[in-house]
Every structure is written in C-alpha cells, then in structure tokens.
C-alpha positions as CSV (number, residue, x, y, z in Angstrom):
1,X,113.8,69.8,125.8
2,X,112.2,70.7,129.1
3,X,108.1,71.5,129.6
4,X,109.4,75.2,130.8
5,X,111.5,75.4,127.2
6,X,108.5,74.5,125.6
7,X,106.6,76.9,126.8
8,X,109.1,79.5,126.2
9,X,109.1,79.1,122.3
10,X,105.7,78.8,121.9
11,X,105.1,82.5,123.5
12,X,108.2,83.9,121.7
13,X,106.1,82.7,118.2
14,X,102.8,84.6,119.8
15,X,104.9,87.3,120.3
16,X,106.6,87.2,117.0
17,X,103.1,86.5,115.2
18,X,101.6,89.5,116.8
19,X,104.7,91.8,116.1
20,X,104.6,90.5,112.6
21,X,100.6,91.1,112.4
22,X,101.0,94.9,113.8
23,X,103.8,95.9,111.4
24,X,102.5,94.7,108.3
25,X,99.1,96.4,109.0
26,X,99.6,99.7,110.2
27,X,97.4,101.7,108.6
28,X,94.6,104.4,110.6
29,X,91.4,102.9,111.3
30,X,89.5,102.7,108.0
31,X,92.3,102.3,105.7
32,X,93.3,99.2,103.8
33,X,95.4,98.1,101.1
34,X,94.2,97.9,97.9
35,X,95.6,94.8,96.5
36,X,94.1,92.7,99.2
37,X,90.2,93.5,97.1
38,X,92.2,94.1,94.0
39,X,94.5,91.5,93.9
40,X,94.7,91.6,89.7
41,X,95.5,95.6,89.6
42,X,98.9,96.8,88.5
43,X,100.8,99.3,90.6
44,X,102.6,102.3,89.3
45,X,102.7,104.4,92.2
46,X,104.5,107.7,90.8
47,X,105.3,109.7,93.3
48,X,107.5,107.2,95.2
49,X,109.6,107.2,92.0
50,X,110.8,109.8,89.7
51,X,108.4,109.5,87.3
52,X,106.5,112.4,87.7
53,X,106.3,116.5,87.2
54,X,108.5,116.7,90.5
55,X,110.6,114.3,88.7
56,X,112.4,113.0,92.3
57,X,110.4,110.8,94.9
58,X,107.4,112.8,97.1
59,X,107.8,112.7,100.9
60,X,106.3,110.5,102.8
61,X,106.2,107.8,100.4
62,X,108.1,104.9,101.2
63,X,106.7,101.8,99.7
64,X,105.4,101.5,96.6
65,X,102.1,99.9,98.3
66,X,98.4,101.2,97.3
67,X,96.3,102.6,100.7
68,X,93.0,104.0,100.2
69,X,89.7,104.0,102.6
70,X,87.9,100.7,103.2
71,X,85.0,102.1,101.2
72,X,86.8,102.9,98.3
73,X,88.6,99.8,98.0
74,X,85.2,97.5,98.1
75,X,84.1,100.5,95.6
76,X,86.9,99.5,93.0
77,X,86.4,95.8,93.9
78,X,82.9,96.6,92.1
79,X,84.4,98.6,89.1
80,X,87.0,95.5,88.2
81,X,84.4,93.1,88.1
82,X,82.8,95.2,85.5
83,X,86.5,95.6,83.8
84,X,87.0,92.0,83.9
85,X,84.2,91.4,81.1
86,X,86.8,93.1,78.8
87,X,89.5,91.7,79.7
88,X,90.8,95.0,81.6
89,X,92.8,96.0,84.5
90,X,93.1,99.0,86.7
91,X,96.4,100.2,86.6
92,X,97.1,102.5,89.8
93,X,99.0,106.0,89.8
94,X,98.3,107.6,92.9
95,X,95.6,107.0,95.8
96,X,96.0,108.1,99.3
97,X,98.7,110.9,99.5
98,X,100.1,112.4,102.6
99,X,99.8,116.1,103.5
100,X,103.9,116.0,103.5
101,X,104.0,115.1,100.0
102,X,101.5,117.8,98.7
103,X,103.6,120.1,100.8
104,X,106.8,119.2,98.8
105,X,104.7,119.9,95.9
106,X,104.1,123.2,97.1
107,X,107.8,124.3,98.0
108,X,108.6,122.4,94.3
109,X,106.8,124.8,92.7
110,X,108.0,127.6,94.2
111,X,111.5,126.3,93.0
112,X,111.1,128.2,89.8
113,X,114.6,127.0,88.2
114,X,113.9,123.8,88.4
115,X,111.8,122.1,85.2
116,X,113.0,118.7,85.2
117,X,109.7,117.4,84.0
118,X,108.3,120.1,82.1
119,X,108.2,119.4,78.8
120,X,106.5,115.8,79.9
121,X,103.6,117.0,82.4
122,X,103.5,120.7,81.7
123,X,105.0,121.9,78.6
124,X,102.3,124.8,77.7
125,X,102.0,126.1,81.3
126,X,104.5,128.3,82.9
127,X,105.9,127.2,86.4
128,X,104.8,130.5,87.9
129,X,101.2,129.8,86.6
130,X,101.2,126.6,88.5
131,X,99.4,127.8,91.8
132,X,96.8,130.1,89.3
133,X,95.8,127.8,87.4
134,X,95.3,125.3,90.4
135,X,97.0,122.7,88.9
136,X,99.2,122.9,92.4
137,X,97.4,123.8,95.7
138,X,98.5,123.6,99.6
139,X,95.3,120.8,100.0
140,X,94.4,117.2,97.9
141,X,91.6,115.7,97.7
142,X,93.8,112.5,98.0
143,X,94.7,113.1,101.4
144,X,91.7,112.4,102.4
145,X,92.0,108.6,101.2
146,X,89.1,108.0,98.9
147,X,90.6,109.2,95.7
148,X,92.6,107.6,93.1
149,X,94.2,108.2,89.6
150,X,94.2,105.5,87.6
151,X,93.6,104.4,83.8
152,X,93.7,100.7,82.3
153,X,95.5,97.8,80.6
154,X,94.8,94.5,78.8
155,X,95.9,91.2,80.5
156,X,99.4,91.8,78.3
157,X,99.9,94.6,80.2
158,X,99.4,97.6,77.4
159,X,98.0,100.8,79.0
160,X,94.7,101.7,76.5
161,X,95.2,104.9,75.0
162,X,94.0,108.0,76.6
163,X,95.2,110.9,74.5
164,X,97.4,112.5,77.6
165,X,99.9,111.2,80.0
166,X,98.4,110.7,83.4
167,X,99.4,113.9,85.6
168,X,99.6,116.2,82.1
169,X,98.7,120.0,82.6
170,X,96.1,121.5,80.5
171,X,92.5,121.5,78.4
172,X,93.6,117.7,76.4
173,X,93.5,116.5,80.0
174,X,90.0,117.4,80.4
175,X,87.7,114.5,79.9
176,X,85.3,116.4,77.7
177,X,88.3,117.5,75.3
178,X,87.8,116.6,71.6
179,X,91.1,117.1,70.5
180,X,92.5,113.7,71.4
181,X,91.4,111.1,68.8
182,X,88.6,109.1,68.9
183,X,89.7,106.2,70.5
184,X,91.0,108.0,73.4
185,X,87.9,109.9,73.8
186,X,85.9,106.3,73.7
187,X,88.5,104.8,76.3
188,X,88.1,108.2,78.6
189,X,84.3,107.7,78.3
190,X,83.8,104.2,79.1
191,X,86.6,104.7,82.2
192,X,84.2,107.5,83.5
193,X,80.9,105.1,83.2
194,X,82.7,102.1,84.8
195,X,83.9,104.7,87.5
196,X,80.6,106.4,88.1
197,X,78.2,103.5,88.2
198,X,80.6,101.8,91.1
199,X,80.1,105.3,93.4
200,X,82.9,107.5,91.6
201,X,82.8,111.3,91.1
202,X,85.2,112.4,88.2
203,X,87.0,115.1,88.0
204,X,86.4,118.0,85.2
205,X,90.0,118.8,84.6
206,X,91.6,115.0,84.7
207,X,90.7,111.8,82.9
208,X,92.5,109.9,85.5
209,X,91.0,111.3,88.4
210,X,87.9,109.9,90.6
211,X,86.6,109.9,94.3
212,X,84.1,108.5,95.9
213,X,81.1,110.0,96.0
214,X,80.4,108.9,99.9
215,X,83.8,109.2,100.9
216,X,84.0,108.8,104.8
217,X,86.7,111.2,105.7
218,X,85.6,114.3,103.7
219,X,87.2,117.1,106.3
220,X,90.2,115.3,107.5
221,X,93.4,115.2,105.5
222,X,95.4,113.0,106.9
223,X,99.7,112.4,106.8
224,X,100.6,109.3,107.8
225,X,103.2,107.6,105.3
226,X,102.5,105.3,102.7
227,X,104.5,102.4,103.5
C-alpha cells in the first residue's frame, strides 16, 4: 500500500471515530445518561412501551435509554451507594420526558373513549376528572430533566413492595397513606430518606416521584427525544 493510501485510511477512522463519538452522545449541554454513573440500575422506561395509562408508546421516545441532568445523575450515584449496603437497586420508570410526550398525554385524555389502562392506573378516577384532579397537566416537572420515578429491587431482580403500581391514580399513591400494609409503608419511607438525604424533593401525591432540590434547569422545559 502507498504512503498517500495510508494516510487516507487513517483520516477516514478520525472521521468515523468522531461521527461515531457525536451520534452516540447527543444530548443538550448538561444532560447525560444515566447508566454511565449508574451502571447497576435497571431500566423500565414505560412510556416508550405500552406499559402505561396511555397504554401505547409516548412521542418522542425512541430508545429505551435513561437521560437526566448531569447533577441529578451524580445525585443518584450518591443514593445507590447508600442502596448498595442493602443489597438494593434503583429500578428506573421515567426521567427526562419531552414536552411532545406530555402533549400526547394531553390529547390522550381528551380521547374520552379510550380506557385501555384504566382499570390498572386509574380505576377510581373518571377520565374526564383527569385534568381536575391534576393527575394530567399541559407541563412536567420531568421536562425539565432533574426528575425521575423510580422504586427498587434486590440483586434477583424482585421490585420491593410499595403498596401501588408506579403511575397509579389516587390517595394509596400518596406517600403518607396508611392504607397500604406495613411493609409497603416501611419500603416507601426508607425510599423517601435515601432520596432526600442525596438532594431529592418528593412528591406529596406519588411514592415514586423525586426531583432534585437544586435542579439547574428550573424554567426551561425542554423536547428533545430520548434516544
């Protein structure tokens, strides 16, 4: 091979490398992915499948990959090194959400004919109560990229007990509700410690449900996709 042939291939691989480098990490300045300082987490992103109250896929999400601010994700780094002493595992529903998803939430619920889902995430609410009782709104907190629904599992993979499915509407959601049993109100309680000593705030109405306290974008909801 000629010296001219040589140097050919080795700038197509620069090229290729850097092509390769800008795909894979296309996120907004500030962003990250959350396995890179989670690496042990489990992924069950739910609105890219049809597990959920929508019961079809969200827009906008396109890879089941877990994006959330750079603070948030050294944040949670924290909170699974506290986890690991039991043996636990954050196990991931939902984290940064684009504005186009919570927008199909909005024209979903105005669909009143269709309750796919309902007697799994909302079977003592009426559809038409949906935006009323705020359990729908046209803004997320999680389009602002510091917020994430989550709960935990042991190293086998079992999800501890909680008393509600994640994304359930109404009070036995509520992280002060006594009406689930005992053990999920133990398992809700130390979740919310772990959460709020590594710089989480909870959420009244959702066990699952935390943002950070100091999150950096707290006026800018974002839409790019998660892919």
């Amino acid at each position: 091979m000629k010296k001219h042939e040589y140097v050919g291939l080795f700038l197509f691989a620069l090229i290729g490398l850097s092509f390769t480098y800008s795909k894979t990490n296309n996120l907004p300045e500030g962003f990250v992915y959350l396995k890179k300082y989670v690496p042990s987490m489990v992924v069950d992103l739910r609105y890219f499948g049809s597990k959920n109250f929508v019961a079809k896929p969200l827009d906008g999400y396109k890879k089941e990959v877990v994006i959330i601010s750079k603070p948030a994700a050294v944040a949670l780094k924290k909170a699974q090194k506290e986890f690991d002493k039991r043996n636990l595992r954050i196990k991931v529903f939902d984290t940064y959400r684009p504005q186009k998803a919570v927008n199909h939430f909005v024209r979903w619920a105005k669909n009143l004919n269709d309750t796919t889902n309902k007697r799994i995430y909302y079977p003592e609410v009426a559809k038409k109560d949906l935006f009323k009782l705020q359990y729908i709104a046209s803004k997320s907190g999680h389009t602002r990229g510091s917020t994430i629904d989550l709960t935990l599992v042991t190293d086998e993979n079992f999800e501890l007990y909680m008393g509600t499915p994640w994304d359930y509407f109404g009070p036995k959601s509520w992280p002060s509700d006594t009406t689930v049993s005992p053990t999920a109100q133990k398992n809700r309680a130390y979740l919310r410690e772990v959460m709020l000593a590594s710089g989480f705030v909870p959420y009244n109405e959702e066990w699952w449900h935390f943002t950070l306290k100091d999150e950096p974008f707290p006026e800018t909801y974002f839409d790019f996709d998660v892919e």
